[in-house]
C-alpha positions as CSV (number, residue, x, y, z in Angstrom):
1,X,13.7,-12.6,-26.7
2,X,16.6,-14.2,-25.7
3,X,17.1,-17.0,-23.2
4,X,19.0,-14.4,-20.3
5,X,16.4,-12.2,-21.0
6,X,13.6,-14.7,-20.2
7,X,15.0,-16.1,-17.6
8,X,16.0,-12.8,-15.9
9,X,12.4,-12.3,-16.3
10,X,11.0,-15.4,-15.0
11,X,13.0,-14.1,-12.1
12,X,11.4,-11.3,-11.5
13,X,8.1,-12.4,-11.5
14,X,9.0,-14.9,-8.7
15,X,10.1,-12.3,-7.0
16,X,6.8,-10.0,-7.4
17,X,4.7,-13.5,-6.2
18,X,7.1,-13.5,-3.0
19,X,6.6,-9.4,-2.6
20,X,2.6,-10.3,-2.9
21,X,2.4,-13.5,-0.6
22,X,4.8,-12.0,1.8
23,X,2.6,-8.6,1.7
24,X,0.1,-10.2,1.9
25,X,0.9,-12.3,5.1
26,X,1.7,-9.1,6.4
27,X,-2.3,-8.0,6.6
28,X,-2.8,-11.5,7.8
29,X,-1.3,-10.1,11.4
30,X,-2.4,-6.9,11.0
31,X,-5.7,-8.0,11.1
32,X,-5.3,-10.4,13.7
33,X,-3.7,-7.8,16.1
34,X,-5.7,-5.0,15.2
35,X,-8.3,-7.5,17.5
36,X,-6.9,-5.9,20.4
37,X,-4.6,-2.7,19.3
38,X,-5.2,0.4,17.3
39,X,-4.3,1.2,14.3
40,X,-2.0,4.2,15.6
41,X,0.2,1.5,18.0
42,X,0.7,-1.1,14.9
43,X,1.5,1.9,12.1
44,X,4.0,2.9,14.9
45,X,5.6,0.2,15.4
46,X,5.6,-1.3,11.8
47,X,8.0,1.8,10.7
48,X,10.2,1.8,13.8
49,X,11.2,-1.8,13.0
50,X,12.0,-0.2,9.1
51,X,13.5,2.3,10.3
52,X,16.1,0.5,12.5
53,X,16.8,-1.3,9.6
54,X,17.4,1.6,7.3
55,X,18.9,3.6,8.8
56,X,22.3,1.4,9.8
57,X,22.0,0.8,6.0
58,X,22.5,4.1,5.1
59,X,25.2,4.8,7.5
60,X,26.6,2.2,6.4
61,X,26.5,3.3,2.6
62,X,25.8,6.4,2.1
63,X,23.6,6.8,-1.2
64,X,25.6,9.8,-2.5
65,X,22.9,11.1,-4.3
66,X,22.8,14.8,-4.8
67,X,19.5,15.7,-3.0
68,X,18.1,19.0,-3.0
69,X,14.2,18.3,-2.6
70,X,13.7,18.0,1.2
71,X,10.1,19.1,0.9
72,X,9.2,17.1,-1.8
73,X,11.1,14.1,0.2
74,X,8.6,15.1,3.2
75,X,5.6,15.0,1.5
76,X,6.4,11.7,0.5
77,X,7.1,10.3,3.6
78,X,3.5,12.0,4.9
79,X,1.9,10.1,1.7
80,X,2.8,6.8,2.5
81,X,1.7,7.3,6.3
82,X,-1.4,8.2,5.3
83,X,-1.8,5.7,3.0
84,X,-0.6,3.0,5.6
85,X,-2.4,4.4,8.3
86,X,-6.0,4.2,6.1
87,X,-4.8,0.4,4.9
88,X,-4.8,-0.7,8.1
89,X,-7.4,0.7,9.7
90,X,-9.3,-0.5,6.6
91,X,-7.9,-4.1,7.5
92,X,-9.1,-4.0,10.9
93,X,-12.9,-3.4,9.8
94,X,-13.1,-5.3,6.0
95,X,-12.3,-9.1,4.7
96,X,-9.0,-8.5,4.2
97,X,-9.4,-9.2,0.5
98,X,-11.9,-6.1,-0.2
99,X,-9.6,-3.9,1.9
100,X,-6.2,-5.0,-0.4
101,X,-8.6,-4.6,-3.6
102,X,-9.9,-0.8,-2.8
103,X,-6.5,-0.2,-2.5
104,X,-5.1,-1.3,-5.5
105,X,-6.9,1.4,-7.2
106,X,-3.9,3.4,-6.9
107,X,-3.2,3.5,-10.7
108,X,-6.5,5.1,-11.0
109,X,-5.6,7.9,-8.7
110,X,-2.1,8.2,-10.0
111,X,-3.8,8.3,-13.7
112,X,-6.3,11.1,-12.6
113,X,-3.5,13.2,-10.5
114,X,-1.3,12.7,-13.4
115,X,-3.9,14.2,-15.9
116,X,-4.7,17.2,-13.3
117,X,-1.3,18.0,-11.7
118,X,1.1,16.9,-14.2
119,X,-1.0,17.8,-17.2
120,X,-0.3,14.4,-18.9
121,X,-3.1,13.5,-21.6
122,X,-4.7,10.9,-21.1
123,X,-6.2,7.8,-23.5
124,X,-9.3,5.7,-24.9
125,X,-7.7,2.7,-23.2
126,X,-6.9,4.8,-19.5
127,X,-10.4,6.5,-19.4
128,X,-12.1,2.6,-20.0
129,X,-9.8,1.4,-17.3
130,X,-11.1,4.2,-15.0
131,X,-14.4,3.3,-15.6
132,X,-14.3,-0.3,-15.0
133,X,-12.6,0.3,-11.8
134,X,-15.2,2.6,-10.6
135,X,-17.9,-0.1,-11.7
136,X,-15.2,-2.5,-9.8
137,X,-15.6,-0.2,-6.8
138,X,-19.1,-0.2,-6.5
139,X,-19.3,-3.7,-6.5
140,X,-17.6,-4.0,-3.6
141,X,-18.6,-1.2,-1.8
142,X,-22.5,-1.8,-2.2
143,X,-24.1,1.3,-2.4
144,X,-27.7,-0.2,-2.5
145,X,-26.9,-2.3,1.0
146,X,-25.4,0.3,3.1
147,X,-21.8,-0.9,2.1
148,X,-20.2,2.4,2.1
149,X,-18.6,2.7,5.7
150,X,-15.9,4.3,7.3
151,X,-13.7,0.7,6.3
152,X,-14.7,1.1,2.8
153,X,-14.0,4.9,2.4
154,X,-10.4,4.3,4.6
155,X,-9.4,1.6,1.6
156,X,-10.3,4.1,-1.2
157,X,-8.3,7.5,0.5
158,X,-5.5,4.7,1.2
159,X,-5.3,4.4,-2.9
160,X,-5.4,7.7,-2.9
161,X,-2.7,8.8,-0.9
162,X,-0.6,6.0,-2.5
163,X,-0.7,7.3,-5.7
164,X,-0.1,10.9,-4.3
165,X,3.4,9.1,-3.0
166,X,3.5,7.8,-6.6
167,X,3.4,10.7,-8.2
168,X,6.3,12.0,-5.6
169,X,8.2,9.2,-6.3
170,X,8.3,10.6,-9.8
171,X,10.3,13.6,-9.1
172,X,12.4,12.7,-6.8
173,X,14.4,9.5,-8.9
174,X,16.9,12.0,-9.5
175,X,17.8,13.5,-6.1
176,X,17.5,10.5,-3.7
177,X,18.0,6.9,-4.1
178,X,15.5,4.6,-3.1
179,X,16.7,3.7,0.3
180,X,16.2,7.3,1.2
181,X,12.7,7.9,-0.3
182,X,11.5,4.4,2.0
183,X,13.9,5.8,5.2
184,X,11.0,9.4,4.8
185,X,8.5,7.1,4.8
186,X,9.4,4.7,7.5
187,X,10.3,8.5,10.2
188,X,7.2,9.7,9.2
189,X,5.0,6.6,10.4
190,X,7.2,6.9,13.3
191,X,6.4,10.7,13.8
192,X,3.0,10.6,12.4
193,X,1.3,8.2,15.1
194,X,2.7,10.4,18.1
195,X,1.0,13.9,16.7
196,X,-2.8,12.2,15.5
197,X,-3.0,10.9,19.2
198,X,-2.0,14.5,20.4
199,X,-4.6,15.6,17.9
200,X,-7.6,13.3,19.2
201,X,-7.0,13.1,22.9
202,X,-6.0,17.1,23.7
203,X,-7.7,18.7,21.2
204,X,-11.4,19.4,20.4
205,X,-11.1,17.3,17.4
206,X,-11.1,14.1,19.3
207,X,-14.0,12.1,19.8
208,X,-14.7,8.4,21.3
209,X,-14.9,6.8,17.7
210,X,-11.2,8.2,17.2
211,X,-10.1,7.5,20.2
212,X,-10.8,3.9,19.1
213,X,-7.6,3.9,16.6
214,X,-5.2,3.9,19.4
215,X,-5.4,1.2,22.4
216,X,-2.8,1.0,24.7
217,X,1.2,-0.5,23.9
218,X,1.8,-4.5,22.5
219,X,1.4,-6.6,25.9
220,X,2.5,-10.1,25.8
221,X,4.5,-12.6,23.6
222,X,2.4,-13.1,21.1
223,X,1.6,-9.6,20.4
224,X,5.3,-8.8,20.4
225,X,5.5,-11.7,17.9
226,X,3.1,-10.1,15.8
227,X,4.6,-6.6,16.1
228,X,8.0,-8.2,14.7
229,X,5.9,-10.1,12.0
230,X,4.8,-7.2,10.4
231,X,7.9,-5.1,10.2
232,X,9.8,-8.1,9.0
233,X,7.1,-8.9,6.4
234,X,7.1,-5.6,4.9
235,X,10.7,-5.3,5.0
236,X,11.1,-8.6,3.4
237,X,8.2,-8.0,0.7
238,X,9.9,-4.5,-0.1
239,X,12.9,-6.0,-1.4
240,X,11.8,-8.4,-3.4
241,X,9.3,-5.8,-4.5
242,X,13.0,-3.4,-6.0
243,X,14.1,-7.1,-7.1
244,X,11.4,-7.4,-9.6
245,X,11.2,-4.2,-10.9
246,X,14.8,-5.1,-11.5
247,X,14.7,-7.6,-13.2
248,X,11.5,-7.9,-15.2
249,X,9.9,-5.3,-17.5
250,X,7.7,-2.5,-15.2
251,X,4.2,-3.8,-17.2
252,X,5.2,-7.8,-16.6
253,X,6.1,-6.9,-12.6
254,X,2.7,-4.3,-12.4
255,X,0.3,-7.4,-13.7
256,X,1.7,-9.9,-11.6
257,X,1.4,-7.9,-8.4
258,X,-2.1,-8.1,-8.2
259,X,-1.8,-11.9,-7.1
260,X,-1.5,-10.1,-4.2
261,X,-5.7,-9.6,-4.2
262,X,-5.5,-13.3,-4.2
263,X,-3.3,-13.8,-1.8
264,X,-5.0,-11.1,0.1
265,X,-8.2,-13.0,0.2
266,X,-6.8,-15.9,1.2
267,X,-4.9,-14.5,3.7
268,X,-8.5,-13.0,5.4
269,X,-9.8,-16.6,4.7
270,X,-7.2,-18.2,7.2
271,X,-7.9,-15.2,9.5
272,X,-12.0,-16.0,9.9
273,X,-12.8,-13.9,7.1
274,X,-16.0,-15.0,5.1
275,X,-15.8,-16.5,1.3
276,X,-16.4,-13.6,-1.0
277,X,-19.4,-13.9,-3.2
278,X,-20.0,-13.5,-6.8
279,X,-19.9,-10.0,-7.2
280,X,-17.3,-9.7,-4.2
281,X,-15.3,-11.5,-6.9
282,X,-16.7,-9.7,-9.9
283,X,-15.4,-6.8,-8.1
284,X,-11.7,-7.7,-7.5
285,X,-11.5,-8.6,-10.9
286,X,-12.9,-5.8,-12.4
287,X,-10.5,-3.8,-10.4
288,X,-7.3,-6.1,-11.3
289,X,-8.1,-5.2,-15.2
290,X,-8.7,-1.6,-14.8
291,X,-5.0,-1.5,-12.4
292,X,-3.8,-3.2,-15.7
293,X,-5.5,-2.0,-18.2
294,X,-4.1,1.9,-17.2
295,X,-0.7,0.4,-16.4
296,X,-0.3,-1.4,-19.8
297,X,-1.7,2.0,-21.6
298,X,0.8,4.3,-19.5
299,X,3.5,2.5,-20.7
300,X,2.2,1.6,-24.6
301,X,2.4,5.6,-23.9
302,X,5.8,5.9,-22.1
């Protein structure tokens, strides 16, 4: 290697520390608003605040990309609501720390979509990795102790859904540029929010426990403050998150973003979250290998 080329590197896994520390921060004041609002008001208004800021930016400059795949582009944007919408209800309810680790499990997913829908075959190395994240899993979900809940099973359909906007993403590199794909996502966690309330308040599939995910509207300064917070967080911790995928190699920024289960914990530390214990921890880390493990092997592959 030569010296650009590792320090263009070194760049880019700064940048993928400041994507995970900023996410990270990010679930910090989702969880300390989702205290007193639901998880419907704070998806709502996490991609209102992205969207106003897209949006000018693509009036602005127009991507020019050629397009074509407006259903595909849709589904996208419904993906990463859901899997928004399931991370931070999953925040509200779990140590921050277990809720950022179930979800990381999004290279499984993405793995086991890719060898069903895509028909890609998969390896010695990718089928270990599943199966250390599933052990992963289990330690943090407890079986034995009642640890599957509604928190626990929110985290694992948030991976799920993320890779699901993953495997989108694939197909759509070539029709819209980046800025678009986030814009679908950002109107459809402003649109989404509006049509599950209509769903659980005036129709026979609400109940009182669903009616618990949306509260009323952000009162007061400091909820405002949070409100503006988040959107800015995960605005912020998007673009560094293109920067290092810029600038360093995919499998370099991949490893590196799971400091974010770190930063995660810590995070739900400063928030009154409890210490995780030994297995807690054997479980993150047993989660952070597989992610890597099927990462590295995809792109030994690729």
């Amino acid at each position: 290697m030569n010296e650009n080329f590792q320090s263009t590197e070194k760049a880019g896994i700064i940048y993928m520390l400041l994507a995970s520390a900023f996410f990270s921060t990010m679930g910090y004041y989702v969880k300390i608003l989702g205290q007193t609002l639901g998880t419907g008001e704070i998806v709502f208004f996490r991609n209102l605040i992205g969207l106003l800021i897209i949006v000018p930016s693509l009036i602005a400059r127009p991507s020019g990309t050629k397009g074509g795949k407006p259903f595909m582009l849709a589904m996208r944007g419904v993906f990463g609501f859901l899997a928004l919408f399931f991370y931070f209800y999953s925040i509200s309810v779990l140590p921050l720390g277990t809720a950022a680790t179930l979800t990381k499990i999004d290279p499984i997913f993405t793995a086991i979509l890719a060898f069903f829908l895509l028909k890609e075959k998969q390896g010695i190395l990718i089928w270990g990795g599943l199966l250390t994240g599933f052990l992963g899993v289990v330690m943090l979900m407890r079986p034995e102790t009642g640890g599957i809940n509604a928190g626990s099973l929110s985290a694992l359909l948030s991976g799920l859904f993320a890779a699901a906007a993953y495997t989108t993403v694939r197909n759509l590199r070539e029709y819209y540029s980046p800025r678009a794909v986030v814009a679908s996502f950002a109107a459809a966690g402003v649109i989404g929010p509006p049509i599950v309330y209509a769903a659980i308040y005036y129709t026979p599939l609400g109940n009182e426990a669903l009616r618990g995910l949306f509260h009323r509207l952000p009162s007061g300064a400091y909820e405002w403050y949070c409100i503006i917070m988040i959107g800015l967080l995960a605005t912020v911790s998007q673009y560094f998150l293109t920067k290092a995928y810029s600038l360093a190699r995919a499998s370099i920024a991949a490893s590196v973003s799971y400091s974010g289960l770190f930063f995660a914990t810590l995070a739900g530390i400063m928030a009154g979250d409890k210490i995780p214990d030994f297995i807690g921890i054997c479980g993150i880390l047993f989660i952070a290998l597989s992610g890597m493990t099927v990462h590295f092997s995809q792109k030994r592959r690729n």
